[in-house]
Steps between C-alpha positions, in 0.01 A plus 500: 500500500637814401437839636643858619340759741355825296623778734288845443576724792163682443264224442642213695695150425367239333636151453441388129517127445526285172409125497565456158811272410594839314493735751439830375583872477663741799255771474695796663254764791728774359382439144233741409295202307524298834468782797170443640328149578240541254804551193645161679224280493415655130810394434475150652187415385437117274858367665543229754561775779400631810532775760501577841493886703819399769522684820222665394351681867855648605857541458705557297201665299144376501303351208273811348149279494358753293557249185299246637691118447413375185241197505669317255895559553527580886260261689759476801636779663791454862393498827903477631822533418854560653324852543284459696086353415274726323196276613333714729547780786467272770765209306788367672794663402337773296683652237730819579367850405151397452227684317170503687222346220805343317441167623413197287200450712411875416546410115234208647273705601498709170418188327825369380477104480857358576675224614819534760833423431834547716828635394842490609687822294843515723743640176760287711544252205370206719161416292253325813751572767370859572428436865873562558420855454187505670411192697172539571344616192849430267321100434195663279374223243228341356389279205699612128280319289323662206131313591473581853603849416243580224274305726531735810575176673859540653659626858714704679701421802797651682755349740511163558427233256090461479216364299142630533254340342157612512187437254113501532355188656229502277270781279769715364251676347211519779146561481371790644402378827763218533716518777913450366724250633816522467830274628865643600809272528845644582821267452801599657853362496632393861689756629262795406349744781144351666223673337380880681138541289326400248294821337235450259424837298224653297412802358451830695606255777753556744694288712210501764342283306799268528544133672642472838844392492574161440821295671635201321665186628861434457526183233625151652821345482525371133264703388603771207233735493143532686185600385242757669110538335240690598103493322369863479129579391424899456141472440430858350741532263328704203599563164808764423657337839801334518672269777896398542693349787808638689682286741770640730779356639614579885856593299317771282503277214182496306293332184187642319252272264382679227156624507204320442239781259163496578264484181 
């Protein structure tokens, strides 16, 4: 997979990602065909490519959300990264020079649909090692796959090594009426921090609305990772809503599910 980080000091960065065996063209911010998002994706548009707003709430500039993602060639958008995560206002380890509104659950509420993603971006030449810079938020990563990521399907996580999985139990596509179930695993390699919370997020929803925190078990001898699930059923979701899960670790290290969008 090829790839290099469009870097516009007015508008934001932007990771841009090929997945054909080709690659494709470096499309340069400073170019005056290629200096706003909307020339980009113009640009981009009917190749095997995607993009993705990076450290887009904060430091070291903020993504301008006033050219909305596009649909079709920016489904995903970070919620961490070596910087600092971009998730929310109330995230672990929020980003550094934040912009009130600036948040990806912000770009939520406006309507945005997109999945979450992690990132490491240390410059230190040590591709998946960035947690030597930083090592709480330095481990950012998720899914690199082209599916998933047109799909809105991948993750983010930070720190430690961890998988989330989480999916709708049934109805992904309720009646009205119908109450939603939904199921939350988290794997974790031994060695990583016990578990702080488990948050579960909607729209116009704020951390109030969260779970109460949830303390794991260490795993047995032998044993090389250990599972924790939880059900949840919010029974009045309506349509426009969307749900995701954040889990916390007592370290600081964290992992976000995409969201789940409410039709």
């Amino acid at each position: 997979m090829l790839g290099y980080e469009w870097t516009n000091w007015i508008h934001g960065h932007r990771h841009v990602l090929y997945f054909g065996p080709e690659g494709g063209e470096v499309l340069s911010s400073i170019d005056e065909r290629y200096e706003t998002p909307q020339q980009l994706w113009d640009a981009l548009r009917g190749q095997d490519v995607l993009t993705f707003a990076h450290h887009s709430a904060g430091g070291p500039i903020a993504t301008n959300w006033a050219f909305a993602p596009d649909p079709e060639l920016e489904p995903v958008t970070e919620v961490a990264s070596v910087h600092g995560a971009s998730e929310a206002s109330d995230a672990p380890e929020r980003i550094y020079s934040s912009v009130a509104g600036n948040f990806v659950r912000d770009e939520l509420d406006r309507g945005a649909m997109l999945g979450f993603i992690g990132s490491g971006d240390s410059h230190d030449g040590h591709p998946g090692l960035a947690h030597l810079v930083n090592p709480q938020m330095g481990g950012a990563r998720g899914r690199a796959h082209a599916r998933p990521l047109a799909r809105r399907h991948p993750l983010g996580a930070e720190g430690a090594p961890l998988l989330r999985d989480q999916r709708p139990a049934h109805h992904p596509a309720r009646r009205a009426g119908r109450p939603a179930h939904g199921h939350d695993r988290a794997r974790r390699s031994p060695g990583v921090a016990a578990l702080r919370a488990r948050h579960r997020l909607r729209a116009d929803r704020d951390t109030s609305s969260s779970s109460a925190p949830a303390r794991s078990p260490s795993p047995r001898p032998g044993e090389s990772h250990w599972d924790v699930e939880t059900a949840f059923h919010p029974a009045d979701l309506a349509a426009g809503e969307y749900l995701y899960v954040r889990i916390v670790q007592e370290d600081g290290g964290a992992a976000w599910s995409s969201p789940f969008f409410v039709r």
